[in-house]
N, C-alpha and C positions, 0 to 999 in steps of 0.2 A: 566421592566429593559431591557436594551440592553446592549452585551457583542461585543466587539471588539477584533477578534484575528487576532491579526499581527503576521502570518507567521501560518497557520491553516495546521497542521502536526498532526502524531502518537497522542501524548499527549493530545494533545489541541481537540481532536477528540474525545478522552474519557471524555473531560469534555462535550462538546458541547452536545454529545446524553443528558447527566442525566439535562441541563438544558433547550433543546429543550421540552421536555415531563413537566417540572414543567410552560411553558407558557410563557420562555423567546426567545426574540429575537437576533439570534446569528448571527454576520455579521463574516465569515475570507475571509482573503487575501490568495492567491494563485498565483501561475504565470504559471500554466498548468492546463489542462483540467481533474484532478484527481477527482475522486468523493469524496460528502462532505456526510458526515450523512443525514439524514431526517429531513428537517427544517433548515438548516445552510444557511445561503445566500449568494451567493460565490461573492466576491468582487476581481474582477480580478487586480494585482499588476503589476505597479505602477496604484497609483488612488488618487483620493481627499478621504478626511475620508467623513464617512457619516455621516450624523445628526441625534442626539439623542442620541450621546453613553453616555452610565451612566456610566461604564464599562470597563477595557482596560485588555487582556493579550499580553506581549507580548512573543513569541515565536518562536525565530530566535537564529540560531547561528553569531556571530559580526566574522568578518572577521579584518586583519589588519587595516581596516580604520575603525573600529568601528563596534556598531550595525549600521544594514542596513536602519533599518526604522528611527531613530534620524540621519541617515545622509540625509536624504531627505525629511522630514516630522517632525522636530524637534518642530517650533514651532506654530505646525497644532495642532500637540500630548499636548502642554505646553497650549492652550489656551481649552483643552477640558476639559467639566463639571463634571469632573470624582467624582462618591462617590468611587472608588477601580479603584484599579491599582494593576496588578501583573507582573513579571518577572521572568521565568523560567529559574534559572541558572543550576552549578554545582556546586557538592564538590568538583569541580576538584580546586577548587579554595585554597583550605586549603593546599595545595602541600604535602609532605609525611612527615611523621612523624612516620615512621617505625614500623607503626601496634599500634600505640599508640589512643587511642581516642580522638577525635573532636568535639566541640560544636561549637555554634554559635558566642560566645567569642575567642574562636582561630582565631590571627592575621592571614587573609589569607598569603600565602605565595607561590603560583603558580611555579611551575617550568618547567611545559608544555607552549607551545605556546598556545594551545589553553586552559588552565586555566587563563592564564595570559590577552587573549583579553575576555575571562567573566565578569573576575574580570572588567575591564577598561569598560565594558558596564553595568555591576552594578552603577557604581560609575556614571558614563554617567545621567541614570535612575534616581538615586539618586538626581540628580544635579539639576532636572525639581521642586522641591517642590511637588509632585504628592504623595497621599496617597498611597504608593508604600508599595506592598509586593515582597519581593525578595525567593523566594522559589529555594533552592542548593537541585537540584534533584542527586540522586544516580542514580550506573548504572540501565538504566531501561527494564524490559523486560515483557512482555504479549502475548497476542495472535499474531502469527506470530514472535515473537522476542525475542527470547532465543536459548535451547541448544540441544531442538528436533529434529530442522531440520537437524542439522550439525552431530545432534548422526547419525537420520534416513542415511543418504545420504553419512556417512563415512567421514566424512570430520571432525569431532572434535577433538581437541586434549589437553591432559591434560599436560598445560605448568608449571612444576613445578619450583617455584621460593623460597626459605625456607623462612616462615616469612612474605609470600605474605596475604592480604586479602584484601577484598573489599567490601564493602555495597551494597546492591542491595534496589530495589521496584518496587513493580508492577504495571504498569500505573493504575487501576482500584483506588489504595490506592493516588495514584498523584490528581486523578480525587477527592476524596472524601474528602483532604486536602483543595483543591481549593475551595470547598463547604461551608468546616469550614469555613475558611477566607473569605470569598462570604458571608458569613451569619451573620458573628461575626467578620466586622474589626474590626485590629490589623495591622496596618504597622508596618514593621520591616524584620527580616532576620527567616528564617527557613528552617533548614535542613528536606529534606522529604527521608527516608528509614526504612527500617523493621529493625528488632531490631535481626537481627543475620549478623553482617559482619563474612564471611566465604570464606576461600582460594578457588580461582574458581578450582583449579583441584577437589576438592568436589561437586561440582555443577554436572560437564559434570560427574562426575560418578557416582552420584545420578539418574543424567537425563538418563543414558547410562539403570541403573538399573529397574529405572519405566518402560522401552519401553523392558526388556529380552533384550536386545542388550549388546553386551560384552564390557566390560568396556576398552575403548583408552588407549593404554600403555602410561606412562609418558613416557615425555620429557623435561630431566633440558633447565632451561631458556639457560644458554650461548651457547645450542648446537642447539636450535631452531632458526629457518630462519624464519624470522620474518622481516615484512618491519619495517622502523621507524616507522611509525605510530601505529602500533603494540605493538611495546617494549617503545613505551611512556607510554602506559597502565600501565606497572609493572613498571615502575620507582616509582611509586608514593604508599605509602602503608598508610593505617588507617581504625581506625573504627568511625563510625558517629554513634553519638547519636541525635535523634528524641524527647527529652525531652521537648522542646518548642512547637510543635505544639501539642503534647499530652497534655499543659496544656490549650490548647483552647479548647481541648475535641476530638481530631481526635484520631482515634485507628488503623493499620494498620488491613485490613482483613486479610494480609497474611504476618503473623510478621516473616514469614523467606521463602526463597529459598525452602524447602520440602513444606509447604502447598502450596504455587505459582502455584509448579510443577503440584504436584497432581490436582489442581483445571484444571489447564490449561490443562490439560490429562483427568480429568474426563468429564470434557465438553467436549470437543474434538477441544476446540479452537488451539490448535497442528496443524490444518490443515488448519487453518484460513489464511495460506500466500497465497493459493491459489486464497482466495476471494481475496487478496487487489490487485491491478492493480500492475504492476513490476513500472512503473512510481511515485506511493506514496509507496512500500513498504521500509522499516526504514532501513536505517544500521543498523545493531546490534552495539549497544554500551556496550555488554554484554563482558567483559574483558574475558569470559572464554575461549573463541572462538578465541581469539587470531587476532583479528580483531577490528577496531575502531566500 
């Protein structure tokens, strides 16, 4: 088997290890000198695709002209021998629905710009006839990418919004989805998050408590300074439900925010930002932090 990721990041990193070690050959795209796991073979972007992919993820955020790789490689992508295909979107796509919960049946309804060009690179996706899984990732965070650094460093802050919540997962559970669906296609749509949506000023004070560090005074939302990018975050409120890919057999390892924590503390991957080069280390996408 060979796997193709288009746009080889955070995510797509967690899968690459667990299928590097079972004997697969994994090809991503890059456009810098970042380092890949052990066994990935780095395909520097822009490129011709290579031969032999069985395989495709793709794993780019689409900018207002689209995804990036269908606007250049459209029908490179439409004439390969794919047995799977995946697309790592968001739930940012379901738009708010004020703390109510979402399946995969909820008409998207985007109110962000950047839900609204997901959505538009879903359907892009969609359009190739490709045995396409569309996996609507939650906010995601793991090693290097959560609410430790920002407790440690002083910089976290618990943005109180009434009625606010959000879904999280841990990239390790993103990776172990990918697997199910990798083993047992099923095209179609599935939401990937743990099974506790929780207001993030819970989180950072969760997190603030595992490390003895004293917990960050609130701050209501309208009195926080906040870039737009920022308070796009809490425009949008609900809870996701994971009931679809639980019926292909996936089980979250860490069905909520406190096991995540603990696990990522007990290893000591807390400290794993320092391994990743400043060049690939992730934006947080962790709404707690008050930062995209």
């Amino acid at each position: 088997m060979k796997l193709l990721i288009l746009g080889h990041g955070y995510t797509a990193a967690a899968l690459s290890r667990r299928l590097v070690v079972k004997g697969w050959k994994v090809v991503g795209t890059v456009r810098d000198d970042r380092p890949l796991p052990d066994g990935v073979i780095r395909l520097p972007w822009p490129s011709d695709l290579p031969e032999g992919v069985t395989h495709l993820l793709a794993s780019a955020a689409p900018d207002a002209g689209g995804d990036p790789f269908l606007a250049t490689h459209r029908a490179a992508i439409a004439r390969l021998p794919l047995v799977w295909a995946g697309y790592l979107s968001t739930t940012g796509v379901y738009g708010d629905h004020g703390g109510a919960w979402v399946d995969e049946t909820t008409p998207p309804a985007p109110t962000t710009r950047r839900g609204q060009e997901r959505l538009a690179a879903e359907r892009d996706w969609q359009s190739l006839g490709l045995p396409l899984h569309i996996l609507r990732l939650a906010g995601i965070y793991g090693p290097g990418r959560g609410p430790f650094e920002k407790v440690r460093d002083g910089t976290a802050r618990r943005i109180i919004k009434p009625g606010q919540v959000f879904s999280r997962v841990h990239v390790e559970d993103i990776a172990t989805a990918l697997e199910v669906l990798i083993d047992r296609p099923a095209p179609g749509i599935y939401n990937i998050c743990d099974d506790d949506p929780a207001p993030p000023e819970d989180v950072i004070a969760h997190a603030a408590r595992l490390l003895n560090r004293p917990v960050p005074p609130a701050i209501l939302f309208d009195q926080a300074d906040l870039s737009p990018m920022a308070r796009s975050f809490y425009a949008e409120s609900k809870r996701v439900r994971n009931d679809r890919i639980k019926a292909q057999g996936w089980r979250p390892a860490f069905a909520d925010y406190k096991a995540g924590l603990a696990d990522l503390l007990a290893s000591q991957t807390v400290t794993a930002k320092q391994a990743i080069p400043a060049s690939d280390r992730p934006t947080p996408t962790y709404p707690d932090d008050g930062k995209p």
